[in-house]
N, C-alpha and C positions, 0 to 999 in steps of 0.2 A: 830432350824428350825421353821416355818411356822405352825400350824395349816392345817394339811390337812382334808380339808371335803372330805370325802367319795362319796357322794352321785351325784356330780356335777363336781369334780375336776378336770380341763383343757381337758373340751371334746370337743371344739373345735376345729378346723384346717383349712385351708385356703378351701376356696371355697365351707366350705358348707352353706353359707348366699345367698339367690336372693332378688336383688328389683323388681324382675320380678311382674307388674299386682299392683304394689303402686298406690293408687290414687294420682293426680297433690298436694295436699294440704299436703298430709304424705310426698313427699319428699320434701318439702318444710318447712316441719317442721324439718325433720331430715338433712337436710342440716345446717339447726340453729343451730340445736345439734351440730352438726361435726364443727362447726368453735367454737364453745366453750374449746373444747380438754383437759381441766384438770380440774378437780372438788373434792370434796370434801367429802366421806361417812362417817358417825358415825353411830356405831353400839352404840347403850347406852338402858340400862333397872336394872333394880330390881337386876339383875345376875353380873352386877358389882359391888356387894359387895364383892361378892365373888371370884371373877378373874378367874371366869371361861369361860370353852368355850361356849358361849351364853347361849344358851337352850338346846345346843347339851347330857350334860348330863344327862339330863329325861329321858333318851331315852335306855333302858333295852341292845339292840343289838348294839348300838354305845359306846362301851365300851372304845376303843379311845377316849370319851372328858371327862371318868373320868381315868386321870393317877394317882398315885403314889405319884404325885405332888403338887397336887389339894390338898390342908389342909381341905377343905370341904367335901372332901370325906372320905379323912384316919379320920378326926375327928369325924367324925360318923361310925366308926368301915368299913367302905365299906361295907355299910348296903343300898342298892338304896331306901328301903322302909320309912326308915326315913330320907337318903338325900333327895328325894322328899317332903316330907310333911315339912321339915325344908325350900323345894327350894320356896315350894309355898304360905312360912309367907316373902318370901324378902321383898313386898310390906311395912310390916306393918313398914319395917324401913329405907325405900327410903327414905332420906331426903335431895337433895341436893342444900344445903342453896348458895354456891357458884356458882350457875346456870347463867353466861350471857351471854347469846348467841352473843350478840353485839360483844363483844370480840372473841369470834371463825368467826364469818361474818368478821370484821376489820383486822384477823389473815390470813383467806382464800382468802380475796382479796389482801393484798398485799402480798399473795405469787402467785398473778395471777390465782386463779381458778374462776371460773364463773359460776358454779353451784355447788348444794349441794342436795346429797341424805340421809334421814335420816330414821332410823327405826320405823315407827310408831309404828308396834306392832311386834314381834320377834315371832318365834315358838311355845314359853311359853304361847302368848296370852295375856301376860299385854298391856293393851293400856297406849299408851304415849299421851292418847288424850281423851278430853272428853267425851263420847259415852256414849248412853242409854242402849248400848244392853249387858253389864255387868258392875259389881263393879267393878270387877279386872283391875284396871285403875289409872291414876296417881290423878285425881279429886274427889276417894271415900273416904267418910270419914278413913277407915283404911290404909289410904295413908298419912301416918304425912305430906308430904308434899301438899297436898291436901288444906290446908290452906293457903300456898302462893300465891300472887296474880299471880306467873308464874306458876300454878300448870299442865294447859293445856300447856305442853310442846311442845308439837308438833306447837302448832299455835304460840309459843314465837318463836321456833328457824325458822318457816317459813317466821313469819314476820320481823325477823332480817335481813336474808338473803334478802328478797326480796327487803328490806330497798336499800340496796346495787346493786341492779340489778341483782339480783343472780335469774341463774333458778331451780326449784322447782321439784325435782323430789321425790316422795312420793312411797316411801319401806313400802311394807306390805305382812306379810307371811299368804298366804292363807289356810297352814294347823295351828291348834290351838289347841292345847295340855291340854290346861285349859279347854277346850268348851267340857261336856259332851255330844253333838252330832258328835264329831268329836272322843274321845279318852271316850267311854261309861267307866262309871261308873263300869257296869255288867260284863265287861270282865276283860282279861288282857290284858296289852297294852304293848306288845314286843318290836317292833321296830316303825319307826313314821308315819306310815300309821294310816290309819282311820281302828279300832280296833273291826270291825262287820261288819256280811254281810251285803251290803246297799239292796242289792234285797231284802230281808225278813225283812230288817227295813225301806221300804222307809220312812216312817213319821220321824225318827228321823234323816238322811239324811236332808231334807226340811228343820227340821228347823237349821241345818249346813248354806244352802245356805243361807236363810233367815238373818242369821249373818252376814256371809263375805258379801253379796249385800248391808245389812244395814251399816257395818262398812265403808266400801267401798263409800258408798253415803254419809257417813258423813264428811266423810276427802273430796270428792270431793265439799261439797257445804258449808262448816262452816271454810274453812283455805286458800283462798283465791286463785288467780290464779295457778293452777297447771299445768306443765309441761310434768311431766311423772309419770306412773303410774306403779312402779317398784315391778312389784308382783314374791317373792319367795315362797318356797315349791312346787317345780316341780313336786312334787309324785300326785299333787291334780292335775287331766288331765283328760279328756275320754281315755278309755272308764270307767276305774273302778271309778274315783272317781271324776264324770262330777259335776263341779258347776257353768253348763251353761254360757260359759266364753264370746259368744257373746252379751247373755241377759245384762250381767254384764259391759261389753265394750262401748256397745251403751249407756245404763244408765251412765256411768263415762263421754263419751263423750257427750253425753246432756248437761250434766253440764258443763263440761270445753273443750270449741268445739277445737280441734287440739291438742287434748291428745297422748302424744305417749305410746304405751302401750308397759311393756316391761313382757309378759309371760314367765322367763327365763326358758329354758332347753327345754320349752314343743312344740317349731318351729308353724310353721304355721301364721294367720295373725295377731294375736297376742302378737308376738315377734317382735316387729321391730327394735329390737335393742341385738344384741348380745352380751353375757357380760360373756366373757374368767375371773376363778377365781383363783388369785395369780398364774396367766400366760400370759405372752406374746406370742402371736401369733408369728410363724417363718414368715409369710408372709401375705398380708391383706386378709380377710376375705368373701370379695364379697358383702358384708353387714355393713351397720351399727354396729359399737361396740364400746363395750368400756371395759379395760380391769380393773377388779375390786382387787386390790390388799391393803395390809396392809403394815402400816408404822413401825410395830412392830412384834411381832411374829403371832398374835392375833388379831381377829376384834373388842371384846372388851377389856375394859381397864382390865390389871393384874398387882400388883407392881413389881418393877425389873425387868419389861420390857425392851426387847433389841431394841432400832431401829434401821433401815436401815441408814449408813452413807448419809449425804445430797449428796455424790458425786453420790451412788448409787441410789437413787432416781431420781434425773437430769436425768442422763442417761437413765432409765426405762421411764422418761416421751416422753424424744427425742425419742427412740426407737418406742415407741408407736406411738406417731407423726408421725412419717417419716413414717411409714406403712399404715396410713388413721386411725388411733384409736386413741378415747379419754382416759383419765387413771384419770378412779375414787380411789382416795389416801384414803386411812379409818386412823380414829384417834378413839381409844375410849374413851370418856372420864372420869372422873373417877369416885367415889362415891359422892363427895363435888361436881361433876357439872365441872370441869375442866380438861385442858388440860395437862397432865403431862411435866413437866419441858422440858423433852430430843425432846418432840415431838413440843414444841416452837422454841426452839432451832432452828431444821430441818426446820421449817416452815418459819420463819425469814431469815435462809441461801438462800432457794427458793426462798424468795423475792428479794434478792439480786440479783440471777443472771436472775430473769424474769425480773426485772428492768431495763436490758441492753439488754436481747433476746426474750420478749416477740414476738415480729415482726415475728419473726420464727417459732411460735408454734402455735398463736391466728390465727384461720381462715385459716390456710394452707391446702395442699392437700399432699397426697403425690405422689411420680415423680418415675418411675421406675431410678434407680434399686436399691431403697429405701436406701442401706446404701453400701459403698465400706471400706472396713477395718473396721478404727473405726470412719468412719466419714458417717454419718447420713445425708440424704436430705429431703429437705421439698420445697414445693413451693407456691409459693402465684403469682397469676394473670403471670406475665412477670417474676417476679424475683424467681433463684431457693437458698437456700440456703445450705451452705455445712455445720454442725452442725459436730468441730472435738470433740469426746468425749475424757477428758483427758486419758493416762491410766497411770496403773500403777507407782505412782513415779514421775508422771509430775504433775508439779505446773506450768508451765510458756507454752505456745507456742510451738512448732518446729519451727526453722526458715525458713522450705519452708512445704509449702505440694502438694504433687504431685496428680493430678485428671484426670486418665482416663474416668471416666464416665461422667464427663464435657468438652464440649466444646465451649469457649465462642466465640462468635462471634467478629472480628478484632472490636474494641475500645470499648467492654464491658467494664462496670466499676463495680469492685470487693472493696467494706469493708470486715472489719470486726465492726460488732456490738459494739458502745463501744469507737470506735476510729472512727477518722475528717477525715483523710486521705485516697483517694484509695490507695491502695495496688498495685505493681509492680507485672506483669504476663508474662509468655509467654510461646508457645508452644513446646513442648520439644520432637519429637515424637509424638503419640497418647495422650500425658499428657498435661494438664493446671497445670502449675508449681509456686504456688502462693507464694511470698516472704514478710513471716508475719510482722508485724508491731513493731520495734526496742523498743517502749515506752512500757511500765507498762503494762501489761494483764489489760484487762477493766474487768474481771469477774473470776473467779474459775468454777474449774470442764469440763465443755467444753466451746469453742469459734465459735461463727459464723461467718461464711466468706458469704456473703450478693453478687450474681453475674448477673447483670442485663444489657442489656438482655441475650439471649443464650441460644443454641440450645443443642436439647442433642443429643447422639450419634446414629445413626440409628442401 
């Protein structure tokens, strides 16, 4: 199974997002978003040495990300006092000499994704990025790899991606577990809250904010044109643990004017982008989303990783699609700076069959009544498309498929993706009764049937 986080896990459901009161420029941005539809997250830091679940086992009450399992935990007796202070030397042996992000960019585009979100800085509070306002970073000297000239990761894998046209959305967790003004020293730190009363500490609060504003300004004005501004740790909100999120907004959009800000969990105008985790939405959302899921059990990299078959991937992307949602795909990579064999593998399959159906997913909208059996709709401008997802045991086509929720209008012209020829149709009943194409499947896993023009059913 999955990795379940606790804290956030599939609290979504259909119709609690409004674009009610967006200014003309945010839907304009998020419309750009929405024709993007499949993108690429990596969870990567210090914690995949250890193949664990991120940051999650720092954390006293989340006793779920230290299993049984975990060698790093039974190797220190399940002692949390010494797996922390062991978790918080990762740094001094980060070294990953295999880092090229070119190759995850040239990997992501030809499996057709078109943006990438990556972890600047995780829970833990290691920066992936150069920053003045701590050591604990990939650029200080007790960062062996601090002497590469990629040491500033963050600006290598942005400027890779962006090499390629890729948009830019920038992950950073707003609570910080390292940051003695977030997890004081003088207490004890149980679960992942901010670990003292902030009323009778406002000063050491202040200088909390003073961090996240400054880290936050640095990534917006030292790594080039940014996208989105993908901040997690939802527990950090008004009213308990306000770090002034307008103040910090405005400053982010200064710097990178048509920022979309994605405040996950915590709603209001700072969320403009909804983001369901290792869930699919039963139906679309009313809002902007995108659905954040892993290619393996895990968001980062662990060895003997299972992934997700490429047939079931496909399928979860159409899915998404056809509902008006993009699906950010996580890969994490590993300690060497790579992508693990099985997770290239999947990725190359993907390319494969976006090389025949991208048309279907790039820029579409979706069309009530989103999917009829197992066959998935999407549309673009005039043309709707019928996306059949294989199932079980099929490797080739049906020879007909039948479509009540389409109706094409007399001398629509229906493909499929992949092949020359229109396809033979006709009305059967209430059903558009399509007669698939006798040559060679042009692709694996599902087939588009492409039906231009045509009306749909009232």
């Amino acid at each position: 199974m999955s990795d379940v986080r606790k804290d956030i896990m599939a609290s979504y459901e259909p119709g609690t997002g409004t674009a009610d009161g967006q200014p003309a420029w945010l839907q304009d941005r998020l419309n750009w978003f929405e024709n993007l539809k499949f993108g690429l997250f990596m969870h990567w830091g210090p914690y995949c040495q250890w193949g664990c679940i991120e940051s999650w086992p720092l954390v006293e009450a989340d006793t779920w990300a230290r299993p049984d399992g975990l060698p790093a935990w039974t190797e220190r007796g399940k002692d949390l006092a010494r797996f922390r202070q062991d978790y918080w030397k990762l740094n001094e042996t980060f070294n990953p000499q295999g880092f090229e992000p070119e190759r995850w960019a040239e990997l992501a585009e030809r499996a057709g994704m078109k943006y990438v979100a990556f972890t600047t800085k995780h829970h833990d509070g290691f920066c992936m990025f150069d920053t003045r306002t701590t050591n604990y970073r990939s650029t200080y000297t007790d960062c062996p790899f601090h002497t590469n000239p990629r040491a500033n990761i963050t600006r290598e894998v942005f400027d890779a991606f962006r090499a390629r046209d890729f948009g830019i959305s920038c992950y950073f967790s707003k609570s910080d577990w390292h940051c003695p003004h977030y997890w004081c020293r003088d207490f004890p730190y149980p679960d992942r809250n901010v670990n003292y009363d902030i009323a009778e500490r406002p000063r050491i609060w202040e200088e909390f904010i003073a961090l996240v504003h400054g880290q936050v300004e640095e990534l917006m004005t030292g790594y080039g044109h940014i996208d989105a501004l993908w901040l997690d740790g939802g527990q950090v909100r008004p009213p308990k643990q306000d770090i002034r999120m307008a103040d910090m907004a405005a400053m982010a959009r200064r710097h990178q004017p048509g920022l979309i800000m994605v405040d996950r969990t915590v709603g209001g105008a700072y969320e403009n982008i909804l983001t369901p985790e290792q869930k699919i939405p039963a139906e679309p959302l009313g809002q902007t989303w995108e659905s954040c899921l892993t290619m393996g059990n895990g968001w980062a990299y662990r060895p003997g990783d299972q992934y997700k078959p490429t047939r079931e991937l496909i399928h979860m992307l159409v899915d998404i699609v056809a509902k008006g949602g993009n699906f950010l795909l996580n890969i994490g990579p590993d300690p060497d700076g790579r992508f693990a064999p099985d997770a290239i593998l999947r990725m190359n399959e993907i390319a494969d069959w976006m090389a025949v159906n991208a048309r279907a997913i790039h820029g579409t909208r979706a069309v009530a009544p989103y999917k009829e059996g197992n066959i998935c709709f999407t549309r673009r401008d005039k043309v709707v498309n019928a996306i059949v997802l294989a199932e079980e045991g099929m490797d080739e086509p049906p020879a007909t498929i039948a479509l009540s929720a389409l109706r094409p209008a007399p001398g629509s012209d229906v493909r499929m993706l992949g092949c020359e020829r229109p396809l033979e149709w006709s009305m059967t009943g209430d059903a558009a009764v399509v007669t698939m194409p006798s040559e060679s499947r042009p692709c694996e896993h599902a087939w588009v049937l492409e039906f231009t023009p045509l009306k749909m059913p009232r």
